[in-house]
BALOBA-1460 file (C-alpha; in Angstrom, 3 decimals):
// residues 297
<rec num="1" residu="x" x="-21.583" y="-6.247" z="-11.910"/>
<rec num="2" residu="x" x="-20.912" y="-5.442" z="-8.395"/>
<rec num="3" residu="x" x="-17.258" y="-4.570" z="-7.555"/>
<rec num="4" residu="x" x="-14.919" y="-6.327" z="-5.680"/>
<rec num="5" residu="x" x="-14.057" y="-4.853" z="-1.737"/>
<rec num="6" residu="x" x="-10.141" y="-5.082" z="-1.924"/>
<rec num="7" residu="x" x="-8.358" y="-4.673" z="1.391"/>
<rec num="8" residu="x" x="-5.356" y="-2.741" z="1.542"/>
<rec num="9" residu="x" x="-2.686" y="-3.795" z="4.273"/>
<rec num="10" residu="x" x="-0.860" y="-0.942" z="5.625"/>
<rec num="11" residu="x" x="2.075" y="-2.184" z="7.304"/>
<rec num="12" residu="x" x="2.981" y="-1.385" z="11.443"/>
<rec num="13" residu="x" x="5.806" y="0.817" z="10.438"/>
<rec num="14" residu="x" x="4.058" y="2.981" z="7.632"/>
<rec num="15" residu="x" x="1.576" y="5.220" z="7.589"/>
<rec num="16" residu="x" x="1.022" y="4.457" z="3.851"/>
<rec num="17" residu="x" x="1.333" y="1.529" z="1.121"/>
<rec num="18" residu="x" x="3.708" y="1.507" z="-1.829"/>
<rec num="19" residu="x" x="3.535" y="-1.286" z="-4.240"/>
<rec num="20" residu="x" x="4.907" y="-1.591" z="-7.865"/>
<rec num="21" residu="x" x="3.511" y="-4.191" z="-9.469"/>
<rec num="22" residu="x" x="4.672" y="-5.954" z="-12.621"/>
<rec num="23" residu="x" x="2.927" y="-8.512" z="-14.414"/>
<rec num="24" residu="x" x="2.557" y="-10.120" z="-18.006"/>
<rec num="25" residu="x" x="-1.357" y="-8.660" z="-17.967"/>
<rec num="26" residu="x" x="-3.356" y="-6.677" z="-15.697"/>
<rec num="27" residu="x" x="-7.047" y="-8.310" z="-15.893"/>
<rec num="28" residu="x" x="-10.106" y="-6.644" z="-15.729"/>
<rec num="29" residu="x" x="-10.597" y="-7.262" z="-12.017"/>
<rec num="30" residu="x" x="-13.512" y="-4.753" z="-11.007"/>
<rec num="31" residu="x" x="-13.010" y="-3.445" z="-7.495"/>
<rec num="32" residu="x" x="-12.703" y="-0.768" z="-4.571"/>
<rec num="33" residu="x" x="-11.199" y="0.242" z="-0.931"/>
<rec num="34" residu="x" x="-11.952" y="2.838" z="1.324"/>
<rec num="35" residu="x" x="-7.843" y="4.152" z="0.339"/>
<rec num="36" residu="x" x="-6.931" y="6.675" z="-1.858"/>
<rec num="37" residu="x" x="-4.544" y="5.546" z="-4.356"/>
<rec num="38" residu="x" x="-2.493" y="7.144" z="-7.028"/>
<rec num="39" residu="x" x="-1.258" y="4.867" z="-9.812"/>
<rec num="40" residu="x" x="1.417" y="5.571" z="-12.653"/>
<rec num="41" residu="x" x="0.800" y="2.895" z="-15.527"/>
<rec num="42" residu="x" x="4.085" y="2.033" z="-17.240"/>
<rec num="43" residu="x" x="4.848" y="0.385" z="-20.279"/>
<rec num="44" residu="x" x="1.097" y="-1.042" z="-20.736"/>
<rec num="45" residu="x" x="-1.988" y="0.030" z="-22.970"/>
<rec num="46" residu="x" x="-5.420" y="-0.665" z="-22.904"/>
<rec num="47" residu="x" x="-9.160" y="0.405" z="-20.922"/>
<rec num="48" residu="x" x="-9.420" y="2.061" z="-17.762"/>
<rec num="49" residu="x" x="-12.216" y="1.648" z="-15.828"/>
<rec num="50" residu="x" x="-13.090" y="4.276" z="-13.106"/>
<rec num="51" residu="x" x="-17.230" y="4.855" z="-11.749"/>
<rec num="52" residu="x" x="-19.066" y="5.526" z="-15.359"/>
<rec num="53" residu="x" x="-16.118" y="6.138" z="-17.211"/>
<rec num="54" residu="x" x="-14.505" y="3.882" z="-19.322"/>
<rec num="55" residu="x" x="-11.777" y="4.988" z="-21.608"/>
<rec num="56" residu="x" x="-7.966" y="3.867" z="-23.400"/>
<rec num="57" residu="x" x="-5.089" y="4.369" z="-21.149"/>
<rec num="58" residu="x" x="-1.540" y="4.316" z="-22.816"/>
<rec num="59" residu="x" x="2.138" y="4.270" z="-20.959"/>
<rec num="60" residu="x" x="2.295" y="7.391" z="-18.161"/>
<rec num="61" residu="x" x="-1.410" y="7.256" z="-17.326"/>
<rec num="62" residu="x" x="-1.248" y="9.067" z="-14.569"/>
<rec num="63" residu="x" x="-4.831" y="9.095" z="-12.113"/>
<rec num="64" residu="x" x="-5.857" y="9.849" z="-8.601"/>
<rec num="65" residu="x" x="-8.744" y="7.733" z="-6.943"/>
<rec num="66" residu="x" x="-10.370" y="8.654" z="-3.602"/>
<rec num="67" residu="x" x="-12.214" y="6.083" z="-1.569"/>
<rec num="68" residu="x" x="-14.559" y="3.487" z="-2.620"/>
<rec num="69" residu="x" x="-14.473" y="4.362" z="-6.460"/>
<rec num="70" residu="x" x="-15.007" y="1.307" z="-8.216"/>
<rec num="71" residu="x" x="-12.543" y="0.825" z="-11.091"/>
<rec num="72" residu="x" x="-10.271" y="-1.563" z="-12.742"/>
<rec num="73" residu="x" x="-7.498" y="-1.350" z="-15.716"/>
<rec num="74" residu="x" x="-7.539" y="-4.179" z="-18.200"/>
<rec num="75" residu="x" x="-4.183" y="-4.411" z="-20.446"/>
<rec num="76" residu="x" x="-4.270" y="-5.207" z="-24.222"/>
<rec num="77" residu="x" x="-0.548" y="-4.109" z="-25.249"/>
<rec num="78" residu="x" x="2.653" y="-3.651" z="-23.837"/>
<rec num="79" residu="x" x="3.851" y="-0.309" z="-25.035"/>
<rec num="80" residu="x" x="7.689" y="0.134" z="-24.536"/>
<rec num="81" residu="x" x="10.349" y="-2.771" z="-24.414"/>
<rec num="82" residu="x" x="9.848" y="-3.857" z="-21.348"/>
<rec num="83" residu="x" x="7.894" y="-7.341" z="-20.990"/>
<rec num="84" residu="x" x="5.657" y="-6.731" z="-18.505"/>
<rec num="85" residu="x" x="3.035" y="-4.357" z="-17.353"/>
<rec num="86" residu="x" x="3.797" y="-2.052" z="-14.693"/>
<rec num="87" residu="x" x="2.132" y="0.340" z="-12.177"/>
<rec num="88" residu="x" x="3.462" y="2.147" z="-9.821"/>
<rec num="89" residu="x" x="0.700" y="2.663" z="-6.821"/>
<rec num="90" residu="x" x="0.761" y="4.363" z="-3.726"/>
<rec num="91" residu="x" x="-2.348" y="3.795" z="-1.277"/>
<rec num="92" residu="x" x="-2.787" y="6.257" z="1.303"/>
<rec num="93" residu="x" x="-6.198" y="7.013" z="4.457"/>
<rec num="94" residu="x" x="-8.304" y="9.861" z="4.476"/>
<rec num="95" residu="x" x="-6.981" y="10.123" z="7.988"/>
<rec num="96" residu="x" x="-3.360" y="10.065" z="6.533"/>
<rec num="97" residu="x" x="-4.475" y="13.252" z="4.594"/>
<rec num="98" residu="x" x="-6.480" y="14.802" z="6.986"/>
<rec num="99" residu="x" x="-3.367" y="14.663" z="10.017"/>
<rec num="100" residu="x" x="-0.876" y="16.509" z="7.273"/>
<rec num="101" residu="x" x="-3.667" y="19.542" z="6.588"/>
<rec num="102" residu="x" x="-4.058" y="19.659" z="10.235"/>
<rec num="103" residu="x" x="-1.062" y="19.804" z="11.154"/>
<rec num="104" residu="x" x="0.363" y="22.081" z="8.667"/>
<rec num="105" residu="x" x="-1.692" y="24.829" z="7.115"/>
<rec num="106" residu="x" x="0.491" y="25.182" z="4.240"/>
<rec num="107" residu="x" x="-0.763" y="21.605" z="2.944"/>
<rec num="108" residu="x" x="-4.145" y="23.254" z="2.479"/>
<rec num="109" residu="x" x="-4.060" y="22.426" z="-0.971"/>
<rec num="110" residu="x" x="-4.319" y="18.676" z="-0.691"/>
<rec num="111" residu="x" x="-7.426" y="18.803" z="0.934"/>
<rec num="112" residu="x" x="-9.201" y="20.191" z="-2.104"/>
<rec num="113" residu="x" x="-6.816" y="17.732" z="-4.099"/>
<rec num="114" residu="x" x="-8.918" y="15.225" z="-2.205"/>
<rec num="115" residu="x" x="-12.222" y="16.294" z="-2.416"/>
<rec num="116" residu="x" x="-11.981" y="16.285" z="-6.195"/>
<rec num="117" residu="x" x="-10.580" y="12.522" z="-6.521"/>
<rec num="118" residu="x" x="-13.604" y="11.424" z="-4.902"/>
<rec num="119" residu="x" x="-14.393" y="11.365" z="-9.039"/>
<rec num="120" residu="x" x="-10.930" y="9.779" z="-10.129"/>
<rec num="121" residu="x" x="-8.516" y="12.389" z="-11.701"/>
<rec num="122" residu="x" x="-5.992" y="12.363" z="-14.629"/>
<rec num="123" residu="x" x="-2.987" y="14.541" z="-14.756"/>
<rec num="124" residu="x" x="-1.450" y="16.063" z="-18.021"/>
<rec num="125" residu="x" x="1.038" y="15.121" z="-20.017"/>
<rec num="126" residu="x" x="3.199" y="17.674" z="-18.785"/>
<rec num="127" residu="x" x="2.724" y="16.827" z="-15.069"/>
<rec num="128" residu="x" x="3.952" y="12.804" z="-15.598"/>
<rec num="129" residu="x" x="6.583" y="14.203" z="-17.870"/>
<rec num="130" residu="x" x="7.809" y="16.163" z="-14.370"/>
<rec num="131" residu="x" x="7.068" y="13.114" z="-11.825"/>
<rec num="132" residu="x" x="7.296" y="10.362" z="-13.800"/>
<rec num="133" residu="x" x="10.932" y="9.774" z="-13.156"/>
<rec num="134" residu="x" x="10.335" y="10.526" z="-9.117"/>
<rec num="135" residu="x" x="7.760" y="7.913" z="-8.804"/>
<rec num="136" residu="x" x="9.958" y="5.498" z="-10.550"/>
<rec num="137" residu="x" x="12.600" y="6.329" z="-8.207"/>
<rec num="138" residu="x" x="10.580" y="6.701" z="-4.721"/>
<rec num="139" residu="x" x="10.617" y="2.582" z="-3.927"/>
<rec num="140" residu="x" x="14.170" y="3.285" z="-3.672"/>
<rec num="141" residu="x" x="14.454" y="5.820" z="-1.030"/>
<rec num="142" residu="x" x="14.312" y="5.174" z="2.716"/>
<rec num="143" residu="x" x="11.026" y="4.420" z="4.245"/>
<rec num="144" residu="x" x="11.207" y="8.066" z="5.890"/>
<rec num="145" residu="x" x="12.155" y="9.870" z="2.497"/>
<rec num="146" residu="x" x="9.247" y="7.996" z="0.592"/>
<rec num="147" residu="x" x="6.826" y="9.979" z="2.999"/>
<rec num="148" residu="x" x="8.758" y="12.643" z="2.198"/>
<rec num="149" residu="x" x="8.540" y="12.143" z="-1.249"/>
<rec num="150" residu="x" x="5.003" y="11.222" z="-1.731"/>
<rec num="151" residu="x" x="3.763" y="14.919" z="0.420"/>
<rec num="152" residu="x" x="5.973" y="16.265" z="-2.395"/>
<rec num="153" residu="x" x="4.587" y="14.945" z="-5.326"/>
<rec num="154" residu="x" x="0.878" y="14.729" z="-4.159"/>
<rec num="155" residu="x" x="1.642" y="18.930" z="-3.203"/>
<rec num="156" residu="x" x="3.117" y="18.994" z="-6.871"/>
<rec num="157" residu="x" x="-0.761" y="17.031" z="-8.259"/>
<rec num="158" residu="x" x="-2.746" y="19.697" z="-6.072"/>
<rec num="159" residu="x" x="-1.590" y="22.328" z="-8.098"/>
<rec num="160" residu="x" x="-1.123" y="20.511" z="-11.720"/>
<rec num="161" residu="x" x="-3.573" y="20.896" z="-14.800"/>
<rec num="162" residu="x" x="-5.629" y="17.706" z="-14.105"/>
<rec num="163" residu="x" x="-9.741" y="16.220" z="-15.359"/>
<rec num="164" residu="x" x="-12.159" y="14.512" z="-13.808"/>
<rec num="165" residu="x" x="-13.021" y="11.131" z="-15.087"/>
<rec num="166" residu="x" x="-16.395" y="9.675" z="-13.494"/>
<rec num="167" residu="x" x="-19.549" y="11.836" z="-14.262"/>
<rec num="168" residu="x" x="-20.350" y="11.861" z="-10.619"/>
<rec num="169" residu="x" x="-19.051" y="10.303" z="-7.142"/>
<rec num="170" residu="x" x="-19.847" y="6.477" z="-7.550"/>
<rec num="171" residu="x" x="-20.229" y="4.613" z="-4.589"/>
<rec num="172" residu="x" x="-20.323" y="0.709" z="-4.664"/>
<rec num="173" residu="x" x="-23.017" y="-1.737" z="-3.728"/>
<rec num="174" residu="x" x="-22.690" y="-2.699" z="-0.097"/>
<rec num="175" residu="x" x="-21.644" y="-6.402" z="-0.311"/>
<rec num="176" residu="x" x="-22.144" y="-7.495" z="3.328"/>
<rec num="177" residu="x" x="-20.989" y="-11.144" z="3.150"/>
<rec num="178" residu="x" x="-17.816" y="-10.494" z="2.181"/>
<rec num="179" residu="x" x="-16.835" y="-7.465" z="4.511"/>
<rec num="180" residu="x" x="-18.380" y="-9.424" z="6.876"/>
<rec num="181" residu="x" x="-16.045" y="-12.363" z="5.914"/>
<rec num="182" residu="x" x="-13.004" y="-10.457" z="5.507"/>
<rec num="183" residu="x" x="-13.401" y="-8.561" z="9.167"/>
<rec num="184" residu="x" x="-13.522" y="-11.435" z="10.958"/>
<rec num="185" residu="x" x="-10.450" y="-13.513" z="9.188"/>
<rec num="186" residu="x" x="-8.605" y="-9.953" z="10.012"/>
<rec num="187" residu="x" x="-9.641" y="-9.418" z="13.469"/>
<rec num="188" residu="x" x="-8.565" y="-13.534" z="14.296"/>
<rec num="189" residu="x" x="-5.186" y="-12.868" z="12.138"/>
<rec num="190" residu="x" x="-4.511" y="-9.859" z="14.602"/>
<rec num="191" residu="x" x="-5.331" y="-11.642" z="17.454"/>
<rec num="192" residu="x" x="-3.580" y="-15.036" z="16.701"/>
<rec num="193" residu="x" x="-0.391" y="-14.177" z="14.344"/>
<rec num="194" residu="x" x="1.974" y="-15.272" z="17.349"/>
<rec num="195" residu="x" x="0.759" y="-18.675" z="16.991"/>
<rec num="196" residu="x" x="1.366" y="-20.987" z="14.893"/>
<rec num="197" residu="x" x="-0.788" y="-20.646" z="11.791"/>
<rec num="198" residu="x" x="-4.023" y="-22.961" z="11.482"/>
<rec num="199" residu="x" x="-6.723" y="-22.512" z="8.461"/>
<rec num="200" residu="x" x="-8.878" y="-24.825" z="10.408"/>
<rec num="201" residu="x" x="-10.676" y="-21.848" z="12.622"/>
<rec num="202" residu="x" x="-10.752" y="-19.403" z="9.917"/>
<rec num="203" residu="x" x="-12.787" y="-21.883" z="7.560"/>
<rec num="204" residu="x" x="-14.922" y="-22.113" z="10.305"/>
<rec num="205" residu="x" x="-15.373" y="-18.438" z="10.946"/>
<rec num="206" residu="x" x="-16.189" y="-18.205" z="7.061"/>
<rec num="207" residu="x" x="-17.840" y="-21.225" z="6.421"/>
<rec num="208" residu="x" x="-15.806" y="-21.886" z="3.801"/>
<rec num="209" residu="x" x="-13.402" y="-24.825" z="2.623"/>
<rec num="210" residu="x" x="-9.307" y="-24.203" z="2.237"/>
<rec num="211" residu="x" x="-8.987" y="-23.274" z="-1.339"/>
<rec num="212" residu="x" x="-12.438" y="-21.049" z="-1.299"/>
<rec num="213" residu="x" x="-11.159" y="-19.238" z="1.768"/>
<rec num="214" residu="x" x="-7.305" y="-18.671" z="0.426"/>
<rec num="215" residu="x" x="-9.339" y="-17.600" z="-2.918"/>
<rec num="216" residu="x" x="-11.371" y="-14.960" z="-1.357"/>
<rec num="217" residu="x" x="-8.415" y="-13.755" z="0.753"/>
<rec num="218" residu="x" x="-5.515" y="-13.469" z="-2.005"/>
<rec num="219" residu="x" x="-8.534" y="-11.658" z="-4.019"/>
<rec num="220" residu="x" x="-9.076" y="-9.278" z="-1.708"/>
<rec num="221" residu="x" x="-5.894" y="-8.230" z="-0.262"/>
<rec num="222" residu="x" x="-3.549" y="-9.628" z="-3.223"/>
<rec num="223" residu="x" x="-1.530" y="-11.476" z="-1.163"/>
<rec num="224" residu="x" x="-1.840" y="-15.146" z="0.628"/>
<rec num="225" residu="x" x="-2.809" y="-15.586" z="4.319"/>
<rec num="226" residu="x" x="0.727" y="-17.075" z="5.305"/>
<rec num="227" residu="x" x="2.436" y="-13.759" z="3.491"/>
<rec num="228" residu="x" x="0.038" y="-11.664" z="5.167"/>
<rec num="229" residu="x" x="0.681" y="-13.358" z="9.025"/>
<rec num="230" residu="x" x="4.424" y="-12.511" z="8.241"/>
<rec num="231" residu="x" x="3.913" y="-8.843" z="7.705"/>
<rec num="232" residu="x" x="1.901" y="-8.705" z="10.968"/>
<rec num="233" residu="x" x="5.236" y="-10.789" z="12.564"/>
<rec num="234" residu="x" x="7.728" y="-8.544" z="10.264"/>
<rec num="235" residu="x" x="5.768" y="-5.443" z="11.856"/>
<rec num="236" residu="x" x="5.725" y="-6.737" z="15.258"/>
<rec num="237" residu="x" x="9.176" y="-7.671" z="15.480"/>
<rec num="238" residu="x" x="10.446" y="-3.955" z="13.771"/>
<rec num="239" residu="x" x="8.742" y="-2.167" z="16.662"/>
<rec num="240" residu="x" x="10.542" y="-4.447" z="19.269"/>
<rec num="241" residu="x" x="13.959" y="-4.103" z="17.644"/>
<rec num="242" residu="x" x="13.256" y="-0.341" z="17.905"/>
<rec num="243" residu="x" x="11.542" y="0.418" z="21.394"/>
<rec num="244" residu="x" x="13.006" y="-2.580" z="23.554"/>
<rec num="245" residu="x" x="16.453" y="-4.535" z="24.273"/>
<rec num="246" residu="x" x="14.891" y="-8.164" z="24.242"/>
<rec num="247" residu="x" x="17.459" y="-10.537" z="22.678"/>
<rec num="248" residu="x" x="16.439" y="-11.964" z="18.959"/>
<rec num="249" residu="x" x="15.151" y="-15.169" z="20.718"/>
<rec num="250" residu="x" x="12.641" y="-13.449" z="22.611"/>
<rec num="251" residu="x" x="11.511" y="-11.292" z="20.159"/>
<rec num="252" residu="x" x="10.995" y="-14.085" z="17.813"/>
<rec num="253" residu="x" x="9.046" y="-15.608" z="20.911"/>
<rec num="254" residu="x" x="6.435" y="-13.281" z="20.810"/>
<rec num="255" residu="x" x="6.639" y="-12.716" z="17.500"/>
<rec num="256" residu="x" x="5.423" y="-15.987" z="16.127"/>
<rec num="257" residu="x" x="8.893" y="-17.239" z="14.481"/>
<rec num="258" residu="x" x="9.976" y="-20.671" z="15.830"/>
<rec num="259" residu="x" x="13.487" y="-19.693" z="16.823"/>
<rec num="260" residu="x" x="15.618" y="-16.769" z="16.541"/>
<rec num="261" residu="x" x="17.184" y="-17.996" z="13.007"/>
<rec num="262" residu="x" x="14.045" y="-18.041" z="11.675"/>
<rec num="263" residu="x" x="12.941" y="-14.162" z="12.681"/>
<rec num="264" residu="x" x="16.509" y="-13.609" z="11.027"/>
<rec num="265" residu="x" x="15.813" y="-15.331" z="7.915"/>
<rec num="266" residu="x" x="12.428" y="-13.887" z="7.121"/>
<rec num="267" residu="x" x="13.510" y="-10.645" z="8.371"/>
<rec num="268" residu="x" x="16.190" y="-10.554" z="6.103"/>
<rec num="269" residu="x" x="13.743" y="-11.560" z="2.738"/>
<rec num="270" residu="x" x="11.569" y="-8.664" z="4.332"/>
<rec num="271" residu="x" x="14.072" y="-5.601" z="5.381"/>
<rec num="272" residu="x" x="17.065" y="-7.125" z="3.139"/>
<rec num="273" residu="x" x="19.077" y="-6.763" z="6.361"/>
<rec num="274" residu="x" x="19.091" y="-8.837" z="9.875"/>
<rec num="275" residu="x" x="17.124" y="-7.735" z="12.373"/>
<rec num="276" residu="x" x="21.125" y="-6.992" z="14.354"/>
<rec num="277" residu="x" x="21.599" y="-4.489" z="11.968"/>
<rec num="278" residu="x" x="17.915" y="-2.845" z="11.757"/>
<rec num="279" residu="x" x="18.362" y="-2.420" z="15.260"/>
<rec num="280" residu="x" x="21.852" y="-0.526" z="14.882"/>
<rec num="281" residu="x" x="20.801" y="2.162" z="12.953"/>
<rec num="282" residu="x" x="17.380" y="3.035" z="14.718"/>
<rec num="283" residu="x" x="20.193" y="3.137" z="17.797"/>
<rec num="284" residu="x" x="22.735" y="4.988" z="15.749"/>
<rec num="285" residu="x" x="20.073" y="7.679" z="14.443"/>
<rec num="286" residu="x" x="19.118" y="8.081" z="18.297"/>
<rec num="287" residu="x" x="22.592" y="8.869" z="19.323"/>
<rec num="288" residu="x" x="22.566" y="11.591" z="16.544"/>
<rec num="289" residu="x" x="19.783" y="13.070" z="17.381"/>
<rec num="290" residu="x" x="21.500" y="13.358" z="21.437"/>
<rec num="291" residu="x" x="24.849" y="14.258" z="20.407"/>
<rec num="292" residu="x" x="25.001" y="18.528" z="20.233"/>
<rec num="293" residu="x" x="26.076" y="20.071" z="16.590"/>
<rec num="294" residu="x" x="29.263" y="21.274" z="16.237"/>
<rec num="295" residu="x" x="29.091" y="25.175" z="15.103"/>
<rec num="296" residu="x" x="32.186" y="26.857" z="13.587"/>
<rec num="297" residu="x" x="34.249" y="28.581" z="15.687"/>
């Protein structure tokens, strides 16, 4: 069975992905991306799948997977109280880990850390006993102290007892229709989220119908194509709050939103504040930075 080429969606404003998903299952849905990711299974049993290995998971399963390693988890119990299966994941480039090591020699350790996932890792007991309760906690944090927090805890991995689960690095079949499919729905997106959204030219890009093409897309990047345009208008509008003075109605201009009570409505469901008040802080944390510290006399 070939697996599935998942895209992962990095938002504008991050350099990395967190996502804690919670759901009555987790089906066996066979797949891959070219991002590492480090999940922490919660309150779920059943089979991991990762390359040649297949094995039982149980609440804490704790693994690190580096790029394109096929796998998949597939629940069968819900271990704990809780009603619904949970993971904690974090998704993160090669390039993300590459610009730490480079830029600070003492992260040297996480680029061995990454060599090894390239076969999926497990961490002891002992190690999710220690982080278990900081990855619960890191969604959170502010967006700046999650970075923070993930370098910590990923530092913490590249020097915990840990195995290797796949025999050998396992690299996917090439499946050239559908990267070819999903490259140029993402390319238009990019080029065409300011306008008002239309299925009409992707379907003809894909040569597919409505429901097939919203199908393949909420397979492979887990979310729908409308809730995917209004990250890339979310995004947009974040870096204009921060690096311009436009008023609200002309970001939400060039933003794609129909009016400026609409960027401040879907902002809001987004940031869980109005784009006003994003805006203030970015300025406030500016004017800290400017003003001189005070030293004791």
């Amino acid at each position: 069975m070939q697996p599935w080429f998942e895209t992962v969606t990095i938002p504008p404003d991050r350099s990395w992905l967190l996502f804690d998903r919670q759901l009555p299952d987790f089906p066996f849905n066979w797949h891959y991306h070219p991002e590492f990711e480090l999940t922490l299974t919660v309150g779920s049993r059943g089979m991991r799948f990762v390359g040649d290995q297949i094995e039982r998971y149980d609440d804490g399963d704790l693994v690190l997977l580096g790029p394109n390693l096929p796998h998949a988890w597939q629940s069968e119990a819900l271990a704990g109280e809780g009603g619904l299966h949970r993971a904690i994941i974090c998704w993160f480039t090669r390039e993300w880990v590459e610009g730490l090591t480079s830029l600070m020699p003492e992260y040297g350790s996480l680029a061995a850390l990454a060599a090894e996932a390239g076969r999926g890792l497990q961490f002891s007991a002992e190690t999710v006993r220690l982080l278990r309760p900081r990855m619960l906690a890191i969604g959170t944090l502010s967006p700046a102290r999650q970075a923070l927090e993930l370098q910590a805890i990923l530092l913490e991995l590249a020097n915990a007892e840990r195995r290797h689960l796949a025999a050998g690095e396992v690299q996917p079949g090439e499946n050239p229709r559908d990267r070819e499919r999903m490259r140029r729905v993402l390319a238009w997106l990019h080029a065409h989220y300011d306008k008002p959204l239309r299925l009409a030219p992707l379907c003809a890009l894909t040569h597919l119908t409505d429901s097939q093409l919203q199908r393949v897309f909420k397979r492979s990047t887990r979310m729908s194509i409308s809730e995917y345009v209004a990250q890339l208008r979310i995004g947009k509008a974040c870096r204009l709050l921060v690096e311009t003075d436009l008023p609200m109605s002309h970001i939400a201009a060039e933003c794609g939103f129909s009016d400026a009570a609409h960027l401040a409505r879907q902002f809001r469901v987004a940031k869980g504040l109005p784009p006003s008040h994003y805006r203030q802080r970015f300025k406030h944390a500016d004017l800290d930075r400017e003003r001189p510290r005070r030293t004791a006399a």
